[in-house]
C-alpha positions as a printed NumPy array, in Angstrom:
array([[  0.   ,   0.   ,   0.   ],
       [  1.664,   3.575,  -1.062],
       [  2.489,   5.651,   2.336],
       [  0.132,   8.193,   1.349],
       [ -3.141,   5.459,   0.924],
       [ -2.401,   4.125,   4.757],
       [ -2.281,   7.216,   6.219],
       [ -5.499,   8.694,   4.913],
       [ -6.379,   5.133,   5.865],
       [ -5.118,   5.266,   9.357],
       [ -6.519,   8.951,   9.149],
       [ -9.937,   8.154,   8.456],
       [ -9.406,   5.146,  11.021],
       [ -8.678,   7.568,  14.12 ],
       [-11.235,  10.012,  12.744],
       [-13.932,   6.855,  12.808],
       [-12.504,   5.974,  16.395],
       [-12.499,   9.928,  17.687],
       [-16.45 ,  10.191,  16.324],
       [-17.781,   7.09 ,  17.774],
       [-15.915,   7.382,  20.662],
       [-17.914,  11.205,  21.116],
       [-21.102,   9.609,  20.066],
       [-20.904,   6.873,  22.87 ],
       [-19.851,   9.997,  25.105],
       [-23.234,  12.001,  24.507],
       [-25.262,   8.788,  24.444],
       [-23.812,   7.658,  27.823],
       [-23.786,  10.767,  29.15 ],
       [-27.209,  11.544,  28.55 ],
       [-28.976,   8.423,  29.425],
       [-27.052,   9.16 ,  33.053],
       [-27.672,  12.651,  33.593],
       [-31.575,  11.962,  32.922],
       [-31.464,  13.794,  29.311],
       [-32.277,  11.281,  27.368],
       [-35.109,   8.502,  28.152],
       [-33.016,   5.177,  27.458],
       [-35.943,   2.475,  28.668],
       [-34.934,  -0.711,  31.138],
       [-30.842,  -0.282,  30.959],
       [-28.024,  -2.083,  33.051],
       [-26.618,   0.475,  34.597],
       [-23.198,  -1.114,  34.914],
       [-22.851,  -1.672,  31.332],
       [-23.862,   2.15 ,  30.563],
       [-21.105,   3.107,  32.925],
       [-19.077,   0.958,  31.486],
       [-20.033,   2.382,  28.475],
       [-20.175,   5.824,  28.801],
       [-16.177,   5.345,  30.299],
       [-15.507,   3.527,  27.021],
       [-15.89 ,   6.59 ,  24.946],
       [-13.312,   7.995,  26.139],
       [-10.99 ,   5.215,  25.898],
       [-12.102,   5.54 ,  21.994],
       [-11.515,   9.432,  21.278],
       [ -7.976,   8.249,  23.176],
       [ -7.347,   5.313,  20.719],
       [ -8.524,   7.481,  17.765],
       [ -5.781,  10.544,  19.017],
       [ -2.697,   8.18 ,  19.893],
       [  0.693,   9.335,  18.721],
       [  2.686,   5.968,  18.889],
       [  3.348,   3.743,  15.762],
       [  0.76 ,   3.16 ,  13.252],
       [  0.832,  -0.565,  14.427],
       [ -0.141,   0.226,  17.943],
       [ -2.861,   2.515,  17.268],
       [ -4.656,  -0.076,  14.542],
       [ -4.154,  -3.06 ,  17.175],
       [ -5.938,  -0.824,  19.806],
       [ -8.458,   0.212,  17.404],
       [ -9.565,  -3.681,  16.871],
       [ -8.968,  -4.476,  20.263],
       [-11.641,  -2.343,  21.696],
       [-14.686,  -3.255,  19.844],
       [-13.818,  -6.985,  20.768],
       [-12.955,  -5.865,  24.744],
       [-16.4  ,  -4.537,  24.953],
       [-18.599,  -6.739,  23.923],
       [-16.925,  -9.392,  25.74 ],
       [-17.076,  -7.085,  29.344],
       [-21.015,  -6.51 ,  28.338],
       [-21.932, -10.489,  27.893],
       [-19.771, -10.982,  31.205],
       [-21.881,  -8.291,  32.541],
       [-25.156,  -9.321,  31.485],
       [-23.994, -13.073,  32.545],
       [-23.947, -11.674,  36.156],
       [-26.957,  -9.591,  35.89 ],
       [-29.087, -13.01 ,  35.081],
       [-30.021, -11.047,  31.67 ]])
């Protein structure tokens, strides 16, 4: 791949990461604060999250090597769906 395709790739990558990351933020956030009407939630998995946001807006602006940041970028997606079905294990859900 020529340099300048992977970094608009890994670009558009941290850009994806920094958005959804802001979106989960103001979703989170709201449904906690009382803004937002979110129906029958867990509340430890909208914590959890709520705090995940941020760790994707910090993914999507890391300044190590291109490798680290794209291995973080898959890693969280899988992380947090596998915390939420421990979660809802625990809740009986």
């Amino acid at each position: 791949m020529p340099e300048l395709d992977r970094s608009r790739a890994l670009f558009a990558a941290a850009a994806l990461a920094i958005a959804f990351g802001l979106l989960t933020i103001a979703s989170g956030g709201g449904a906690i604060l009382g803004v937002a009407e979110m129906g029958a939630v867990v509340p430890f998995v909208l914590w959890f999250n709520f705090f995940a946001g941020f760790a994707y807006v910090v993914a999507g602006n890391l300044r190590s090597a291109a490798r680290n940041r794209v291995m973080v970028a898959f890693s969280l997606p899988a992380v947090t769906r596998q915390y939420e079905e421990f979660l809802m294990q625990i809740a009986g859900r």
